[in-house]
C-alpha positions in Angstrom: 30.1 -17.9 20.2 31.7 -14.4 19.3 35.3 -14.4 20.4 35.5 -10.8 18.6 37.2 -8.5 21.9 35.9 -5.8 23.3 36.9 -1.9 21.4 34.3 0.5 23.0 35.7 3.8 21.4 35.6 2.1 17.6 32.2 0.4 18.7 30.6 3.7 19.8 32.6 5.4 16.1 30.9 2.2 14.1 27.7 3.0 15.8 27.9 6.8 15.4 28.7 6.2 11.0 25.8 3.6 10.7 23.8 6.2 12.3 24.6 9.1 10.3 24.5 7.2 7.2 20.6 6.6 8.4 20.0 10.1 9.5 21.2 11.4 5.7 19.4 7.9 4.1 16.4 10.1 2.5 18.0 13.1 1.3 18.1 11.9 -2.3 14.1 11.5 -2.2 14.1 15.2 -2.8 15.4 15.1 -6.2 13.1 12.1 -7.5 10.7 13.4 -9.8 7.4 12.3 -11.4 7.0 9.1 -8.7 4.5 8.2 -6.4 5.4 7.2 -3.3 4.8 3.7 -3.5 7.3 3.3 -6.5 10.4 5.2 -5.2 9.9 3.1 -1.6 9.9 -0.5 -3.6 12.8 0.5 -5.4 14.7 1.9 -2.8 13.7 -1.3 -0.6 14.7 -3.5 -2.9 18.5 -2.0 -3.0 18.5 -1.5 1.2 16.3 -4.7 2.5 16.9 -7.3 -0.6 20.0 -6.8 -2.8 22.8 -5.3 -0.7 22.1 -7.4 2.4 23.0 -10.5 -0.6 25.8 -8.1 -1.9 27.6 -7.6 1.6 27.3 -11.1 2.6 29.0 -12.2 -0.9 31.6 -10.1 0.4 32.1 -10.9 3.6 31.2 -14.1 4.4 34.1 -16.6 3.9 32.2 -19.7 2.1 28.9 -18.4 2.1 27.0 -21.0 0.4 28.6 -23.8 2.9 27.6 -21.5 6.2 24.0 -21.2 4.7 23.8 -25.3 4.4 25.0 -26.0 7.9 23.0 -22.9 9.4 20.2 -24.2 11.7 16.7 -23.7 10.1 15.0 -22.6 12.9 16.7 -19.2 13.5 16.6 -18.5 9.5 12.5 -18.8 9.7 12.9 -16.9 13.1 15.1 -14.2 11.5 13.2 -13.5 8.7 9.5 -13.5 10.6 10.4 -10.9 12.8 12.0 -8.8 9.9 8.6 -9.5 8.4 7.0 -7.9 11.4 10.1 -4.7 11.3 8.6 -4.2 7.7 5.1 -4.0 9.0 6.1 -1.2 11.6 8.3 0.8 8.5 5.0 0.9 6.6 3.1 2.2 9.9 5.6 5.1 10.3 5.5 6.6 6.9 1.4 6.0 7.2 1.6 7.9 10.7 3.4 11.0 9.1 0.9 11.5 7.2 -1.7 12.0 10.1 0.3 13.6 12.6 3.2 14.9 11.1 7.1 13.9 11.4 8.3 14.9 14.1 5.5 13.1 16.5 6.0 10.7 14.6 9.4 10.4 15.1 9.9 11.1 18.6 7.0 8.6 19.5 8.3 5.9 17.7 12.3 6.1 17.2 11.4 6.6 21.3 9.7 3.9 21.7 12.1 1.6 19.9 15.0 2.4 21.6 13.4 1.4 25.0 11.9 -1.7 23.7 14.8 -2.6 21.5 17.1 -2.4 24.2 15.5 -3.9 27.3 12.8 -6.5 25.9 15.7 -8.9 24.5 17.9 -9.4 27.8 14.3 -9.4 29.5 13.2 -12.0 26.8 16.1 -13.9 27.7 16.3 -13.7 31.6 19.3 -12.2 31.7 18.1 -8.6 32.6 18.2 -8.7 36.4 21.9 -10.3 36.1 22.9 -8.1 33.8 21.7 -5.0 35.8 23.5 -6.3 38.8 27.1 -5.5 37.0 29.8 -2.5 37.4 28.4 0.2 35.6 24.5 -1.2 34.7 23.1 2.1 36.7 24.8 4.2 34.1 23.2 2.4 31.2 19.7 2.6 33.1 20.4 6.3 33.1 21.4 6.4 29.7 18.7 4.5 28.3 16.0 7.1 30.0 18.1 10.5 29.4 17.8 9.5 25.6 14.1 8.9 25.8 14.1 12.2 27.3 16.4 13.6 24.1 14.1 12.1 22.2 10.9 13.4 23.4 12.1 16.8 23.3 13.5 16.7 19.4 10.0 15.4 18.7 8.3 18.9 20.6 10.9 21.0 19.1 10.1 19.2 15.9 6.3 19.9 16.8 7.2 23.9 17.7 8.9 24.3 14.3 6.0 23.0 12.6 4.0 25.3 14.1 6.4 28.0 13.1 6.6 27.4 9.6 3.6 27.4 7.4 4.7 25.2 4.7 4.9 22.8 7.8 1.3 23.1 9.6 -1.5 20.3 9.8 -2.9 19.3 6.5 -6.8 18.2 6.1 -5.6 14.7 6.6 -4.5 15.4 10.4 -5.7 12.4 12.9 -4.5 12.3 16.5 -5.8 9.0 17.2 -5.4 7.6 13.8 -1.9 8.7 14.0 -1.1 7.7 17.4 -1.9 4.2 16.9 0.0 4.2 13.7 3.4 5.6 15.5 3.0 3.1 18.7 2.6 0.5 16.1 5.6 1.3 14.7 7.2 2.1 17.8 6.6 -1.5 18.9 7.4 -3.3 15.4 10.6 -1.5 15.0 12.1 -2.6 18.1 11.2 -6.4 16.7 14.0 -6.0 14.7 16.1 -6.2 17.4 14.6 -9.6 18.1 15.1 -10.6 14.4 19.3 -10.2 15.0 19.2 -12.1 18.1 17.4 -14.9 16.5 20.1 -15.1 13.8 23.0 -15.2 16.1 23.1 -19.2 15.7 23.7 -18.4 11.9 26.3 -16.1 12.7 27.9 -18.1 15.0 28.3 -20.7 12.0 29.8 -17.6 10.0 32.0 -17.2 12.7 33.3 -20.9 12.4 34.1 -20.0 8.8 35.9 -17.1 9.4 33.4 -14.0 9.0 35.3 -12.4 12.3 33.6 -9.1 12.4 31.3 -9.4 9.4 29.1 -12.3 11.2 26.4 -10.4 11.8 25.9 -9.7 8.1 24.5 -13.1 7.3 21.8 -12.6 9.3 20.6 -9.4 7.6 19.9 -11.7 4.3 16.6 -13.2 6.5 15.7 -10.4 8.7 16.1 -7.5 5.8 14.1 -10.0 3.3 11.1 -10.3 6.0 11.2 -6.7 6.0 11.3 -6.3 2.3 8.2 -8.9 1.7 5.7 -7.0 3.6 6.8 -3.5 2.4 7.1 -4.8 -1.0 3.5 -6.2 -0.9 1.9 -3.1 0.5 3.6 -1.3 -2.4 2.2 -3.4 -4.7 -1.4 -3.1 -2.9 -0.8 0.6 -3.9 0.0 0.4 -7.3 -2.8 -1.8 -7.8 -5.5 0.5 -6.5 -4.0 3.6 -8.1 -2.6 1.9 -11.3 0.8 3.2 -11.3 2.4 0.1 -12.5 3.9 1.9 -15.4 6.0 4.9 -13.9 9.0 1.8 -13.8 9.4 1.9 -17.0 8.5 6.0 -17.5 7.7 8.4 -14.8 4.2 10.1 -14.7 3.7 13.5 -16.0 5.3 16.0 -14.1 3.6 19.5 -13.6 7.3 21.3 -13.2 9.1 22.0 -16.2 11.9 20.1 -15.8 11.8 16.7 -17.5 11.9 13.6 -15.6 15.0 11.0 -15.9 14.2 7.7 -15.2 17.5 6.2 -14.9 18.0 9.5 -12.1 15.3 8.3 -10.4 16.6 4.8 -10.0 20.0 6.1 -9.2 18.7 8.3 -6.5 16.7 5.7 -5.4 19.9 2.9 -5.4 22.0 5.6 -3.1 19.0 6.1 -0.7 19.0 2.1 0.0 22.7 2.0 -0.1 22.5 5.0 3.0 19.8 3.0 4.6 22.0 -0.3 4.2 24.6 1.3 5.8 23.0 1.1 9.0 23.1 -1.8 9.1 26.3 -2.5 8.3 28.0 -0.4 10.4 25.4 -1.2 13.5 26.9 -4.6 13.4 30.8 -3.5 13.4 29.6 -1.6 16.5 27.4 -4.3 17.9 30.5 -6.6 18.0 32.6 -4.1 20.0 30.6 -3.3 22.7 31.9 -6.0 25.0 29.7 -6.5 28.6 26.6 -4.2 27.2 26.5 -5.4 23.8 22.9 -4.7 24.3 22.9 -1.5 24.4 23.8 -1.5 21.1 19.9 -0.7 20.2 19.7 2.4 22.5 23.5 3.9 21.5 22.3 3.7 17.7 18.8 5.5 17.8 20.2 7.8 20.1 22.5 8.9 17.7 20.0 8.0 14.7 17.5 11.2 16.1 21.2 13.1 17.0 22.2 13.4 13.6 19.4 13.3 11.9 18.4 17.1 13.8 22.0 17.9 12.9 21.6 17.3 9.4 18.5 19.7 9.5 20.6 22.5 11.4 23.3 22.5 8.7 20.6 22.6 6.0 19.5 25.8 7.6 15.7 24.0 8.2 15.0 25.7 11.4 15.9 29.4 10.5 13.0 30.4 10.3 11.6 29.2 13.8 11.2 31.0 17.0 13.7 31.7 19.9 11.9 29.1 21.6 11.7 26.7 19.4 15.5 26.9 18.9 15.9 26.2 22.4 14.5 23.2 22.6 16.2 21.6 20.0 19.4 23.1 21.6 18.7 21.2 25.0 17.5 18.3 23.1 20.9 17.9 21.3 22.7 18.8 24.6 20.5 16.0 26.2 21.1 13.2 23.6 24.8 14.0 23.7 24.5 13.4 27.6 22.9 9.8 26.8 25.3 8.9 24.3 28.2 9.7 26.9 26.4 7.9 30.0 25.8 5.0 27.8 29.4 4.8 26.7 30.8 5.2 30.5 28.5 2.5 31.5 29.9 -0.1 28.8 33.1 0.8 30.0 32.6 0.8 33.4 31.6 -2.5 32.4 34.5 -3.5 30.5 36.5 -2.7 33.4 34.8 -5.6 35.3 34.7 -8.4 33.0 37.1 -10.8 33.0 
């Protein structure tokens, strides 16, 4: 039940803010000082995956409390599993960076999500092959694969400028395989999360009942966020357990430069970089709702623009000056090719559009 019409252009605009808000999500990490890893990523998760989701649902939800008691049980468990299982493949992409460097990373995973995100629910469903058979459907098809192409070539431009800069080249801990396996993994487990929103559509269906309108999809992010924030939160605390960092909460760790660590900064910076990373998710939903015969493609339009922006960001931040004619090549096609998939994706929901009733 979502009686919300159709608005491609201010789905597609929804999409293209969540997006951006992601692709500029860890820019405050930067200016955290005296952290390890594993404490900036709990905090930050617990603002992004825990708190706001509650926050925005408060908010938004008419009557919260009564559309939680007359939500079915069944998706909540379903929900928040599968956000479990999103967590998981988070984890696996920050490990994989480590072994084979960002931008494979990132092109291998982000790459492999948007396929998987996209297809493997209507496929899960059975509604595939009638949904393919629609006005339009060979546009998406096209769509869908020019941005795995986009995407592929952002990660080898991402791989030439690597190469280019020194700062940026292979460190001891480089591991093809090891890192491969990490970046399918997280390929495949990100795309779950796709599967944990589907699963909660009953519970936003109940929202709907109360009023929620376009916000219904938030009440589902309070499961499938919290899955996500269990297992990262527990890997964190695996980490501070073996390197005994439990006190950098309460007051950083020495810091080597001479500027002297702020603790309250380093929660604020932290706070902002979940509220970014929230944002996605907010605004995917105000999209998702939109998007009217292709609703699926929701998945694809948003990564798309996800690896879009997020080379954009680097260009105005002057990261690739430094890099080779070729280099700058590729990421000029690759930005010329994921503009292509965003546009064939968008005629294909409204060609569409045009043929629903």
């Amino acid at each position: 039940m979502n009686p919300i019409p159709a608005n491609l252009p201010l789905g597609v605009l929804m999409h293209a803010v969540g997006a951006f808000s992601a692709a500029t999500c860890y820019a405050p990490q930067k200016r955290v000082k005296a952290w390890s890893w594993q404490t900036y990523w709990i905090t930050q998760a617990a603002f992004c995956w825990f708190l706001l989701p509650i926050v925005g649902a408060l908010l938004t939800i008419p009557d919260l409390a009564a559309v939680l008691r007359e939500a079915p049980r069944g998706p909540m468990l379903q929900a928040f599993l599968l956000g479990a299982a999103y967590g998981v493949g988070g984890t696996a992409f920050g490990i994989s960076i480590r072994y084979i460097g960002y931008s494979l990373t990132y092109a291998i995973a982000v790459g492999l999500s948007s396929v998987l995100g996209t297809l493997i629910p209507p496929i899960v469903k059975g509604t595939l092959g009638a949904t393919l058979g629609q006005p339009g459907s060979s546009w998406i098809v096209i769509g869908i694969s020019v941005g795995a192409l986009g995407i592929f070539l952002t990660g080898l431009a991402g791989r030439l400028k690597e190469t280019d800069l020194a700062a940026q080249q292979r460190t001891g801990e480089f591991s093809l395989a090891k890192g491969l396996l990490l970046s399918l993994l997280a390929g495949v487990l990100s795309a779950v999360y796709g599967f944990a929103l589907e699963a909660g559509e009953p519970i936003a269906d109940v929202a709907t009942r109360f009023g929620a309108g376009v916000f219904r999809g938030n009440v589902v992010y309070i499961f499938a966020n919290s899955g996500a924030f269990l297992t990262t939160a527990a890997y964190c605390l695996w980490l501070h357990a073996r390197n005994r960092t439990w006190g950098e909460f309460r007051r950083p760790a020495p810091s080597p430069s001479p500027e002297r660590p702020r603790l309250a900064l380093n929660y604020l910076l932290a706070a902002v970089t979940g509220l970014l990373w929230y944002g996605q998710f907010f605004f995917y939903n105000l999209g998702h709702v939109r998007m009217g015969t292709y609703k699926f493609t929701s998945w694809a339009v948003h990564m798309i623009m996800l690896v879009l922006f997020s080379n954009l960001v680097g260009v105005v931040f002057r990261e690739w000056r430094r890099c080779r004619r070729l280099t700058l090549a590729v990421l000029r096609a690759a930005l010329l090719v994921l503009v292509g998939a965003v546009l064939l994706l968008t005629y294909g929901n409204y060609l569409g559009g045009l043929a629903a009733p």
